[in-house]
C-alpha positions as CSV (number, residue, x, y, z in Angstrom):
1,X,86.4,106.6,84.9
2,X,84.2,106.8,88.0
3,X,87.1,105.7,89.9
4,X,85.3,102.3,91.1
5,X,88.0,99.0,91.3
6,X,87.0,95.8,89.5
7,X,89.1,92.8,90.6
8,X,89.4,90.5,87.7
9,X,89.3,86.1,88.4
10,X,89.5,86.4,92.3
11,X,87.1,84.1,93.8
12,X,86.4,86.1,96.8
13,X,87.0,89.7,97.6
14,X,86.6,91.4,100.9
15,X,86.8,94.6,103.2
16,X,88.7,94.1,106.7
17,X,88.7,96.9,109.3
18,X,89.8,97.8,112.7
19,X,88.7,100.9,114.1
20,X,90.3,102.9,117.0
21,X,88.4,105.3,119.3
22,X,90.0,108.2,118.8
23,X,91.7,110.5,116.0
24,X,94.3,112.2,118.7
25,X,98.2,112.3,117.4
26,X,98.6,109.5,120.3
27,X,95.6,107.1,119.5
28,X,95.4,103.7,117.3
29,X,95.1,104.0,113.5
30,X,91.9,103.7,112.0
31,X,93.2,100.6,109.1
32,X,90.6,99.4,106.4
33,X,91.7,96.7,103.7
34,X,90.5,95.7,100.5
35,X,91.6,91.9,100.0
36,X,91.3,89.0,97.2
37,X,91.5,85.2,96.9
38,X,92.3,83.4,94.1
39,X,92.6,79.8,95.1
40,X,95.5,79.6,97.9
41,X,96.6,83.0,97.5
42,X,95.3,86.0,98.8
43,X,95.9,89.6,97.5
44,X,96.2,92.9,99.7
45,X,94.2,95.4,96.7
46,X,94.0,98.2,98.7
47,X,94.2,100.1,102.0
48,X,93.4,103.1,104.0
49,X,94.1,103.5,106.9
50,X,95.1,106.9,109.9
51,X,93.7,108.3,112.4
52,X,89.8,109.4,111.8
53,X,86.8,110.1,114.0
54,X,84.1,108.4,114.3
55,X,82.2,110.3,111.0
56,X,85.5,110.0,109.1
57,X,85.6,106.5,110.0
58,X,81.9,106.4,108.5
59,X,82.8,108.2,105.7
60,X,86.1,105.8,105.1
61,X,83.9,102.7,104.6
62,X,81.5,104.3,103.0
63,X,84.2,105.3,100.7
64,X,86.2,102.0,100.0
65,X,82.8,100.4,99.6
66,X,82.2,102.4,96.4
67,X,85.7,101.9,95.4
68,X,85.1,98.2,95.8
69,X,81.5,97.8,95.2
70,X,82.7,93.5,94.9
71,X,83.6,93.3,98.0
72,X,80.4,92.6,99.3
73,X,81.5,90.8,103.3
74,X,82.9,94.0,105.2
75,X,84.8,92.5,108.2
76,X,84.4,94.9,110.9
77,X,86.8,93.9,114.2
78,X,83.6,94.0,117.2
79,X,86.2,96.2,119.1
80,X,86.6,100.2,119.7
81,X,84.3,102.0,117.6
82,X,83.1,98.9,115.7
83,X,79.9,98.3,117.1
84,X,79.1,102.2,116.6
85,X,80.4,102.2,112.7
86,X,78.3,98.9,112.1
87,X,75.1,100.6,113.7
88,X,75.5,103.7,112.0
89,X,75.9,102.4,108.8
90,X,73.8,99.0,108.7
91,X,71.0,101.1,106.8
92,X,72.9,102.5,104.2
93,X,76.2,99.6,104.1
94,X,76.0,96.2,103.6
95,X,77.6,93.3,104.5
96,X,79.3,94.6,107.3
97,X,80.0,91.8,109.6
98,X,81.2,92.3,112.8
99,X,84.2,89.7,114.3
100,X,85.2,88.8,117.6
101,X,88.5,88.5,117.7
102,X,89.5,85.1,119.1
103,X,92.4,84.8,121.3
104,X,95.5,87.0,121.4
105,X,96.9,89.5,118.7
106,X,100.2,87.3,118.8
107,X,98.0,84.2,118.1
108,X,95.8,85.5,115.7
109,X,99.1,86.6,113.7
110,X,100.9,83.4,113.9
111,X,97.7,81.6,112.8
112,X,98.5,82.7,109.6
113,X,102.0,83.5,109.4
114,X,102.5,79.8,107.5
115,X,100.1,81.0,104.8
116,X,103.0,84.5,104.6
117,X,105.7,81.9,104.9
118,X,104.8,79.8,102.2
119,X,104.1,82.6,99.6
120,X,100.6,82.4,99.5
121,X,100.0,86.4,100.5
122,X,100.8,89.4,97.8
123,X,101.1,92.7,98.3
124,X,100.7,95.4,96.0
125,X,104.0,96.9,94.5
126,X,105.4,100.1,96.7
127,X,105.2,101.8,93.2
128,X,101.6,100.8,93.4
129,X,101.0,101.4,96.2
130,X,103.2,103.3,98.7
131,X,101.9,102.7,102.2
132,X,103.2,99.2,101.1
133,X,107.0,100.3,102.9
134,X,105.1,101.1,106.4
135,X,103.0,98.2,106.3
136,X,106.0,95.5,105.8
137,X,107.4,97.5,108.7
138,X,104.5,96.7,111.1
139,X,104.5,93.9,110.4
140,X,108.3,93.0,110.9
141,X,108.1,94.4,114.3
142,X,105.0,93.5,115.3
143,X,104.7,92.9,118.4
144,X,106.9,95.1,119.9
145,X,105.8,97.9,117.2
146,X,103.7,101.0,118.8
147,X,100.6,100.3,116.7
148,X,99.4,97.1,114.8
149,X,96.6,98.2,113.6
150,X,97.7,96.9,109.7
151,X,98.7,93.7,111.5
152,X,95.2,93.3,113.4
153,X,93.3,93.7,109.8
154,X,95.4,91.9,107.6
155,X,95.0,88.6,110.3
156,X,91.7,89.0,110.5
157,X,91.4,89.0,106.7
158,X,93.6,86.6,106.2
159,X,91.9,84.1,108.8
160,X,88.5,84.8,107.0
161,X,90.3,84.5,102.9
162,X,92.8,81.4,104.0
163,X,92.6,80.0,107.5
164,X,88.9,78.9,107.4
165,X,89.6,78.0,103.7
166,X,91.0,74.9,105.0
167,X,89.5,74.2,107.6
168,X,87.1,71.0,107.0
169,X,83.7,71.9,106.9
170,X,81.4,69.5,109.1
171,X,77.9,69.2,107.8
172,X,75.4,67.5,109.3
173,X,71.9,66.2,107.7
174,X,68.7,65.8,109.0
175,X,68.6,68.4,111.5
């Protein structure tokens, strides 16, 4: 009734955001996801994304945080107005991580391209969802597309939800 989400059975929800500078008809997109794991598979819930200033960028992850009050890691791309949303926020936000983005866009994407390839990623029905349509078409052109802003947050989601899922964890005892 209060218009907050509840994902049901996921094992791990998250927020995953890339901001742009700017909110001029020729600047980036402003792109913030709301994503789930169950197992393998991970689950695009929700998205915003367009082109805000830096207060309606604020007031976007405010937003989507209330929406999605489970998602408690906010992954926040350490990039264009990153740094500035994560400060401005920090007291009144939490869980907002910032990530360095490691290596290319290209090789970030194909990092997890198997996991798309294999059927372990879901998207939200375009009757659902209707921004669905644009963001398959990113994606399809990406890289030659004018923006990847969708393409930059759903990597870095899916790195963080799948990637480092299966990566072997090294632990080491007594110090």
């Amino acid at each position: 009734d209060d218009g907050t989400c509840r994902a049901l059975s996921f094992d791990e929800v998250i927020q995953s955001w890339d901001m742009a500078f700017k909110d001029t008809d020729g600047s980036d997109y402003v792109v913030g996801q709301v994503w789930g794991r169950r197992g393998v598979d991970a689950f695009l819930l929700d998205q915003v994304r367009g082109r805000f200033s830096f207060v309606e960028s604020c007031n976007r992850v405010r937003a989507l945080s209330a929406r999605w009050p489970q998602a408690h890691a906010k992954l926040v791309e350490d990039k264009a107005n990153g740094p500035a949303v994560i400060n401005q926020l920090r007291a009144t936000v939490g869980g907002l991580i910032p990530v360095e983005p490691d290596g290319s866009k290209l090789a970030r994407a194909s990092a997890v391209s198997p996991f798309v390839q294999a059927g372990n990623v879901w998207l939200p029905a375009v009757e659902l969802a209707p921004w669905v349509d644009g963001l398959v078409e990113e994606h399809a052109a990406f890289p030659f597309a004018a923006h990847d802003d969708q393409v930059d947050s759903t990597s870095q989601a899916l790195n963080r939800l799948l990637l480092n899922a299966v990566r072997p964890r090294v632990r080491f005892l007594g110090g």
